[in-house]
C-alpha positions as a Python dict, from the first residue, in 0.01 Angstrom:
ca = {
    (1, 'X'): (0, 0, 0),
    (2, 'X'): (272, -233, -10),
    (3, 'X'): (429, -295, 325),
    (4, 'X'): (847, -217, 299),
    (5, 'X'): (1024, -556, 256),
    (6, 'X'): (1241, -704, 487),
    (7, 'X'): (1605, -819, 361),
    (8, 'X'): (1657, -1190, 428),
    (9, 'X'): (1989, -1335, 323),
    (10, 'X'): (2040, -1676, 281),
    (11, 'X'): (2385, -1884, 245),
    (12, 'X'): (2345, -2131, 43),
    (13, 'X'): (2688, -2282, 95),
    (14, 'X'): (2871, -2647, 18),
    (15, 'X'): (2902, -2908, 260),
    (16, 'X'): (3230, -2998, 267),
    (17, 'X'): (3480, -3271, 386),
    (18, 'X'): (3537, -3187, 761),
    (19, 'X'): (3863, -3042, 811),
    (20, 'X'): (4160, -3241, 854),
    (21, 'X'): (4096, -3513, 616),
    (22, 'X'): (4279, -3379, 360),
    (23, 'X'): (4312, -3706, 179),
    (24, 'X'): (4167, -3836, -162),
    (25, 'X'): (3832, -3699, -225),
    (26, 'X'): (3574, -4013, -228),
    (27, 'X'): (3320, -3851, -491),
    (28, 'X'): (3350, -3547, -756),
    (29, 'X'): (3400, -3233, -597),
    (30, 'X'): (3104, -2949, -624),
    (31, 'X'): (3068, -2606, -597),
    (32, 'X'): (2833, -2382, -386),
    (33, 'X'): (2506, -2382, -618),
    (34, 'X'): (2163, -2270, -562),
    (35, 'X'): (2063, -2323, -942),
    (36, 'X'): (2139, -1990, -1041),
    (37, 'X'): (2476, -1912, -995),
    (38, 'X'): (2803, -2136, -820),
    (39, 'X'): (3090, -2016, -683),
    (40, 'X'): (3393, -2251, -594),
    (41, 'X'): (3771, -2229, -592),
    (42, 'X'): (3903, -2227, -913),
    (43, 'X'): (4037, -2598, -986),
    (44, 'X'): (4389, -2701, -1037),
    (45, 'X'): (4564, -2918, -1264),
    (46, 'X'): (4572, -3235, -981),
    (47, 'X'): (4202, -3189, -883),
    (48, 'X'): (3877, -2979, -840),
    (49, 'X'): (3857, -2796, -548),
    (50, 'X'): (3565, -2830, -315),
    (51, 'X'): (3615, -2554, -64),
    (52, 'X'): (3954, -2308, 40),
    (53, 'X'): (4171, -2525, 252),
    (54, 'X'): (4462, -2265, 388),
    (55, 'X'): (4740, -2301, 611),
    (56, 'X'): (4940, -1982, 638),
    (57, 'X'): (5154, -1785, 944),
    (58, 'X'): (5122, -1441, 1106),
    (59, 'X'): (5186, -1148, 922),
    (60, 'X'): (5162, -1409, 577),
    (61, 'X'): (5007, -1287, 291),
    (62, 'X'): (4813, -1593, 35),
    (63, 'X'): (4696, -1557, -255),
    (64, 'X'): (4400, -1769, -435),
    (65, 'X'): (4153, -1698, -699),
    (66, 'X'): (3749, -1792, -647),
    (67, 'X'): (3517, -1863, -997),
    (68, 'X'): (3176, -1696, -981),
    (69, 'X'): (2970, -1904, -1245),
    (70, 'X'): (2643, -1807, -1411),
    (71, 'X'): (2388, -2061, -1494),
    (72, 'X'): (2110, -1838, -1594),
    (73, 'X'): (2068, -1695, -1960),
    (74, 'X'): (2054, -1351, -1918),
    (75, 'X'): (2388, -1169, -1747),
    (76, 'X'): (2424, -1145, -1362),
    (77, 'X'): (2602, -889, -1141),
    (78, 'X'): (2735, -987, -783),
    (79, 'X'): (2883, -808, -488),
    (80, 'X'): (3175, -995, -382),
    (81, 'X'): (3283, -994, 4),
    (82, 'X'): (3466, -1225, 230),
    (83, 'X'): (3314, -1296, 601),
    (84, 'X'): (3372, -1458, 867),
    (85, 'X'): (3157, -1846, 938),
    (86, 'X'): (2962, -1935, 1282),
    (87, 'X'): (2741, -2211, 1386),
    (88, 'X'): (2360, -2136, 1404),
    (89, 'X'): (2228, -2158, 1736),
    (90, 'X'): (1908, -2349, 1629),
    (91, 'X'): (2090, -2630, 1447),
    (92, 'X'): (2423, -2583, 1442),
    (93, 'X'): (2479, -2575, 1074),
    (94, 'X'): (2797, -2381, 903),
    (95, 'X'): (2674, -2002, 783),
    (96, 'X'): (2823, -1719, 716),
    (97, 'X'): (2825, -1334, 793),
    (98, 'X'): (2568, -1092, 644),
    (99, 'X'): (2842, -756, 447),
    (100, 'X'): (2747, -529, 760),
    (101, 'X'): (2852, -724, 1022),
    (102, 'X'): (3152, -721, 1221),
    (103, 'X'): (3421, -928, 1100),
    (104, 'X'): (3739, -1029, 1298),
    (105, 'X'): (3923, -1326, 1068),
    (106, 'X'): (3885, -1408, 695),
    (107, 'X'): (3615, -1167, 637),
    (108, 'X'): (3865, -888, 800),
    (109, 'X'): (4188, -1042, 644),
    (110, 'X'): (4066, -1153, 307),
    (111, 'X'): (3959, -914, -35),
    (112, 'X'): (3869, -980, -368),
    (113, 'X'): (4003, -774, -620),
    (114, 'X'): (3668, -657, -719),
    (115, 'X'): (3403, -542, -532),
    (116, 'X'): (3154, -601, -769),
    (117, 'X'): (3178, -854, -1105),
    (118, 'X'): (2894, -897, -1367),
    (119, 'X'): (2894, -1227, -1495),
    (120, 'X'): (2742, -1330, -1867),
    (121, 'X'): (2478, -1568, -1950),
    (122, 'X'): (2606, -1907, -1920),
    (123, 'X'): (2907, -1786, -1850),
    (124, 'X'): (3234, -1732, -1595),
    (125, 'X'): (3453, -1518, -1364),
    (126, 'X'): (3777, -1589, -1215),
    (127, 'X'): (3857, -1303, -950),
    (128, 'X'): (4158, -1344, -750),
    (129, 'X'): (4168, -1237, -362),
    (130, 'X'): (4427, -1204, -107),
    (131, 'X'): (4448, -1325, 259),
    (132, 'X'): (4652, -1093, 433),
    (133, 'X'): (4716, -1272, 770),
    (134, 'X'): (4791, -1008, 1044),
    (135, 'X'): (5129, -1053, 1277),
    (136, 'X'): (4913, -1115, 1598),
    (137, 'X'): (4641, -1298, 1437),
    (138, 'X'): (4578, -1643, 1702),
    (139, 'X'): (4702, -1943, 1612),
    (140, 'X'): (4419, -2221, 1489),
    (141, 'X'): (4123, -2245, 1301),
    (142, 'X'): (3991, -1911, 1130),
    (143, 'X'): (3684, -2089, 876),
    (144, 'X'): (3488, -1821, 638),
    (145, 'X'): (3394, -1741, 290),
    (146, 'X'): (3384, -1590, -8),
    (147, 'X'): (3031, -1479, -113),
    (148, 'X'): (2889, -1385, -474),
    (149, 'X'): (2565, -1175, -354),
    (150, 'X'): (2276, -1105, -585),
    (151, 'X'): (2194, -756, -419),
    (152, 'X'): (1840, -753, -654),
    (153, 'X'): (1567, -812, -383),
    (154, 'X'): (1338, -1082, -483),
    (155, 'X'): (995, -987, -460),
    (156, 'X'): (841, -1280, -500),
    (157, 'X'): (433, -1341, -617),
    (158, 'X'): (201, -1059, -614),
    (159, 'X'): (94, -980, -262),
    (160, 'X'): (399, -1101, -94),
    (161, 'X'): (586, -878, 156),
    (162, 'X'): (883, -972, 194),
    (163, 'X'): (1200, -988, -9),
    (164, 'X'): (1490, -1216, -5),
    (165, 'X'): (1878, -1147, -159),
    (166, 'X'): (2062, -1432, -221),
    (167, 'X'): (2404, -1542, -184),
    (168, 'X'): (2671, -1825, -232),
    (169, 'X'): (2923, -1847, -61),
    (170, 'X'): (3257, -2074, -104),
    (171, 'X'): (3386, -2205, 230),
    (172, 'X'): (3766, -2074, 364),
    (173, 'X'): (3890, -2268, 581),
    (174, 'X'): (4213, -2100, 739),
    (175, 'X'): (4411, -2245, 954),
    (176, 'X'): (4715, -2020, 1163),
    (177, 'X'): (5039, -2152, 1262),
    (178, 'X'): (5090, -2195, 1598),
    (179, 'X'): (4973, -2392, 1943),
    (180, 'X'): (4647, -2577, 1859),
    (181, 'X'): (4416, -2653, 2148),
    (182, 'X'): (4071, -2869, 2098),
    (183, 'X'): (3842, -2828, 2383),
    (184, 'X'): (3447, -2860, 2382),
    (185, 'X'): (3230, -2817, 2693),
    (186, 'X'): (2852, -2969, 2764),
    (187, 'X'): (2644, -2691, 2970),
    (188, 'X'): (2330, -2616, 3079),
    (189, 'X'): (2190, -2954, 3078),
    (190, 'X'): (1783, -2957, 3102),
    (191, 'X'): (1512, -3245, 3109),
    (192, 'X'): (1183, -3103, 3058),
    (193, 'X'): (908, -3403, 3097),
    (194, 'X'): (545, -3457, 3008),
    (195, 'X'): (393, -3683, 3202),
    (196, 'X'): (35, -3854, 3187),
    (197, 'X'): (-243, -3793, 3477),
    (198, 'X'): (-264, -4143, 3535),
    (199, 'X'): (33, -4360, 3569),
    (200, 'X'): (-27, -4652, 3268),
    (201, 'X'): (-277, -4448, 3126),
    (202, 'X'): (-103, -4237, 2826),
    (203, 'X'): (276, -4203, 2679),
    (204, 'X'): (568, -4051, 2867),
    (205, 'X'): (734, -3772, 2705),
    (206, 'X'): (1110, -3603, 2814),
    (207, 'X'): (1343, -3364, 2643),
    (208, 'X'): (1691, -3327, 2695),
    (209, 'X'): (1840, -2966, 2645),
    (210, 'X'): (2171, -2877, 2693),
    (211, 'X'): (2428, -2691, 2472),
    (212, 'X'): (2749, -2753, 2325),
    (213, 'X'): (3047, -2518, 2298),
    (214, 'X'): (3402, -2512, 2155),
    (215, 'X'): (3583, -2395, 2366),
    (216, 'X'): (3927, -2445, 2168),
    (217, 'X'): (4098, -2302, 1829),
    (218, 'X'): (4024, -2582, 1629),
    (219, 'X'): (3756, -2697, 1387),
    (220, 'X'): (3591, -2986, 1609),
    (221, 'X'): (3370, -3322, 1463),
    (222, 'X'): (3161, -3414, 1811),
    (223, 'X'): (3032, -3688, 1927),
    (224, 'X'): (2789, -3690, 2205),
    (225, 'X'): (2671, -3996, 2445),
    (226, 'X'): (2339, -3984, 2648),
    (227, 'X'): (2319, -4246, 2924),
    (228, 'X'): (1995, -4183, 3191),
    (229, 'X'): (1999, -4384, 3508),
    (230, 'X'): (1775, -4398, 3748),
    (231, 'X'): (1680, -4518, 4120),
    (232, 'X'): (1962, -4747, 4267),
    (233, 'X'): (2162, -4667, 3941),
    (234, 'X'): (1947, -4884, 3706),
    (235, 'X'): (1998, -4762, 3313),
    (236, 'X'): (1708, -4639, 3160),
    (237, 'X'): (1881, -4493, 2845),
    (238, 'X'): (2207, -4531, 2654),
    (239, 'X'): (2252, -4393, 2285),
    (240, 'X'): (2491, -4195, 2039),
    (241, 'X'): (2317, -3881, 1932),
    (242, 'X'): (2273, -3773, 1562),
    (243, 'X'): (2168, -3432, 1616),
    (244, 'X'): (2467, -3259, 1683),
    (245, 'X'): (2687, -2979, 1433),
    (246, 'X'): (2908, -3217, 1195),
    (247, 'X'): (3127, -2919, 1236),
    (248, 'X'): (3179, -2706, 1564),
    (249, 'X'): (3367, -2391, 1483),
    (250, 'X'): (3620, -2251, 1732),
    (251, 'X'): (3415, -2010, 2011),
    (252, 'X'): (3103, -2166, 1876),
    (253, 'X'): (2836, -2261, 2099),
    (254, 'X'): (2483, -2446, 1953),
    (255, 'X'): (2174, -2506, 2205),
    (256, 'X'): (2033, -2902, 2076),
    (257, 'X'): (1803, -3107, 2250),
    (258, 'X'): (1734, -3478, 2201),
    (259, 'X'): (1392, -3636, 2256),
    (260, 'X'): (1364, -3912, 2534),
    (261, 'X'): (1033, -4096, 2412),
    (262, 'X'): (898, -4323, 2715),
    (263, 'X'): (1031, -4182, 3005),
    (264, 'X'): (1003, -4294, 3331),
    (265, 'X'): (641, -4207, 3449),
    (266, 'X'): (776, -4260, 3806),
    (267, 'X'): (1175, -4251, 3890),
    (268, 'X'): (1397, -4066, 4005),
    (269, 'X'): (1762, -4068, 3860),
    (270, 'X'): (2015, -3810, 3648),
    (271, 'X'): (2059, -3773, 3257),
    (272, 'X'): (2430, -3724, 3208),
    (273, 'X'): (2572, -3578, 2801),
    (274, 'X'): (2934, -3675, 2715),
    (275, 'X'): (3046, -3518, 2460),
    (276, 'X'): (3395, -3585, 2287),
    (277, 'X'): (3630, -3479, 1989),
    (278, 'X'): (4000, -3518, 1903),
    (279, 'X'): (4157, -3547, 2256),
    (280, 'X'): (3946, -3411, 2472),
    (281, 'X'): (3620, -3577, 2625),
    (282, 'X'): (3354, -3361, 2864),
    (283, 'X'): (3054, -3459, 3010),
    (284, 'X'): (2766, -3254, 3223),
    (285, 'X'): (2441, -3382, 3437),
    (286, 'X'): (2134, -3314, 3517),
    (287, 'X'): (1876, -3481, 3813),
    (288, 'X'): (1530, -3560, 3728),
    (289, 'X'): (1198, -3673, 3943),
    (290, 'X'): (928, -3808, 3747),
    (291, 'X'): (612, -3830, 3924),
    (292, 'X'): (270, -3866, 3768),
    (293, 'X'): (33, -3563, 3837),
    (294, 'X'): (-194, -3788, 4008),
    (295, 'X'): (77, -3891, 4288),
    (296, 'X'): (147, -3529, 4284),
    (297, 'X'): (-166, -3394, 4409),
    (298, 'X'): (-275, -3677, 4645),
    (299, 'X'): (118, -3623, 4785),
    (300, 'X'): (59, -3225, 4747),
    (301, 'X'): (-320, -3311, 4957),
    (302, 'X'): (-146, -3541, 5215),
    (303, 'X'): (106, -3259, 5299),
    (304, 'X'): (-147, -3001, 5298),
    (305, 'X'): (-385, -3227, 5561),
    (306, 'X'): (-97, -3295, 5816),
    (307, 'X'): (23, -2923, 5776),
    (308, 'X'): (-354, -2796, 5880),
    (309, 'X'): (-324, -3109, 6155),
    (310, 'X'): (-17, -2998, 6294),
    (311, 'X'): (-116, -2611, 6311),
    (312, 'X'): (-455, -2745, 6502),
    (313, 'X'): (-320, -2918, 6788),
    (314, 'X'): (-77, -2636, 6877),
    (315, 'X'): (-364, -2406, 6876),
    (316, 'X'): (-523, -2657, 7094),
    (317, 'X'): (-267, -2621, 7358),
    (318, 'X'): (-257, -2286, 7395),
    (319, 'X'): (-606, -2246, 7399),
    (320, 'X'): (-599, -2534, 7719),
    (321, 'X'): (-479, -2214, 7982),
    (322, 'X'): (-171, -2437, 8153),
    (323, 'X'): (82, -2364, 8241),
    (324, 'X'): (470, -2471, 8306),
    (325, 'X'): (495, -2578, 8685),
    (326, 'X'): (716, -2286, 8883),
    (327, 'X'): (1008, -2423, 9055),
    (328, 'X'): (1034, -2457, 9396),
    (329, 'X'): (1087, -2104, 9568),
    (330, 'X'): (1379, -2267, 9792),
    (331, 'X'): (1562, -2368, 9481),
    (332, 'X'): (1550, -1988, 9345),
    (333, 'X'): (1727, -1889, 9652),
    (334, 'X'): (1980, -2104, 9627),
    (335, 'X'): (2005, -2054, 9234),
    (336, 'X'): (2061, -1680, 9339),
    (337, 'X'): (2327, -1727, 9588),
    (338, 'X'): (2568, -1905, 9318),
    (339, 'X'): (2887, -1715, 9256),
}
């Protein structure tokens, strides 16, 4: 018997120009795809759209229209939602919320005028949808989407348990009127290190963990800056990372970590993570002590021998029966006649 499937949905979304450069696009623009079916804004008379750019107050209402295109032969039939956009925790990339989740900006605020839309072979649909921005909605960045969702479950070969929907989803990004605030904070900075038994004798390995959070109401392109030193202050690394979220969405936090190949076998020193975006600049640290395992038992041995030394010779003098010397019995009586 056929074990029950388990529902995977997968976003298979357009990366976009980050937000803010809202000048000339540099190549054609392109919809959300997954060789199936596209969905992108539909395209005005000036240009094609790549994504939903929206700027809009409280308690304003916008209005837009989204194209769900089929490029299969036989028809199609799509649930169409809005949700809301986060940054995955393993990578950091843009994705959007599942239908049953909790939704708090576009996917709360925005609606298609049809729930559901079945789209011809080779064909189109242009559904329009509404943004209905609530009076006490925060000011700043509010990114989401609108997804086409193929609710079929896709089975897959023959003997395969598990079944995937899949969705497309064209990016909303909405921004609110009002104070803007970027801010971006570097926490729990880690270094893990792998070290040979012999010093010389094998490669040094270190990771660097730590995790980056937007702390702000903005949209956010990071940079981040690793710089080690070590004993006396001496620089053992200095580099710009490249494995860090393009985009960092508002109340978004992503855990990364950044290989250190050739570590110190024997140091001792602090890894420090800067990380910086459109007016503001953070940075966080972390101490390390690299010692090879070798130096670490003969130093662990060493401290184990004196401790057994030590605990010896005080044995040894209480076992020797003396005593402290009383004092004098003419100096108690004095002692004792002190007022």
């Amino acid at each position: 018997m056929r074990k029950p499937y388990a529902l995977l949905l997968t976003f298979l979304t357009l990366l976009s120009l980050p937000l803010g450069l809202l000048g000339p696009l540099a190549s054609p623009a392109r919809a959300a795809d997954n060789g199936s079916w596209s969905v992108n804004p539909l395209s005005t008379a000036v240009a094609e759209r790549p994504y939903f750019y929206v700027s809009a107050d409280p308690g304003q209402t916008i209005e837009d229209t989204v194209v769900v295109t089929n490029k299969t032969d036989a028809p199609l039939t799509f649930r169409l939602y809005a949700a809301d956009a986060y940054n995955t925790e393993r990578d950091g990339g843009f994705a959007v919320r599942t239908a049953g989740e909790r939704m708090r900006g576009v996917g709360a605020w925005a609606k298609p005028a049809k729930d559901r839309v079945t789209v011809p072979g080779r064909g189109t649909a242009t559904v329009p949808f509404t943004i209905r921005v609530p009076e006490d909605a925060e000011p700043g960045d509010h990114p989401g989407a609108i997804v086409a969702l193929d609710e079929r479950v896709d089975k897959g070969g023959a003997g395969v348990a598990l079944g995937v929907r899949r969705a497309v989803g064209a990016r909303v990004y909405l921004q609110v009127g009002g104070p803007t605030l970027p801010a971006l904070t570097v926490e729990d900075v880690r270094v893990e290190q792998s070290r040979p038994l012999v010093p010389g004798f094998g490669d040094s390995e270190a990771t660097i963990s730590y995790t980056l959070r937007n702390t702000g109401n903005v949209t956010l392109n990071p940079k981040v800056e690793l710089k080690a030193s070590g004993l006396f202050g001496r620089t053992l690394l200095s580099r710009d990372l490249t494995r860090i979220p393009s985009e960092l969405l508002p109340g978004q936090r992503v855990q990364l970590s950044e290989p250190w190949h050739g570590a110190p076998q024997l140091d001792w020193g602090k890894v420090t993570l800067t990380a910086s975006a459109r007016e503001t600049r953070e940075s966080a640290s972390a101490g390390f002590f690299a010692l090879p395992w070798s130096a670490a038992l003969l130093l662990g041995a060493a401290m184990g021998a004196g401790t057994v030394l030590l605990l010896r010779r005080r044995r040894a003098r209480r076992s020797d029966g003396t005593r402290p010397a009383e004092a004098d019995p003419g100096t108690k009586a004095r002692a004792a006649t002190r007022v």
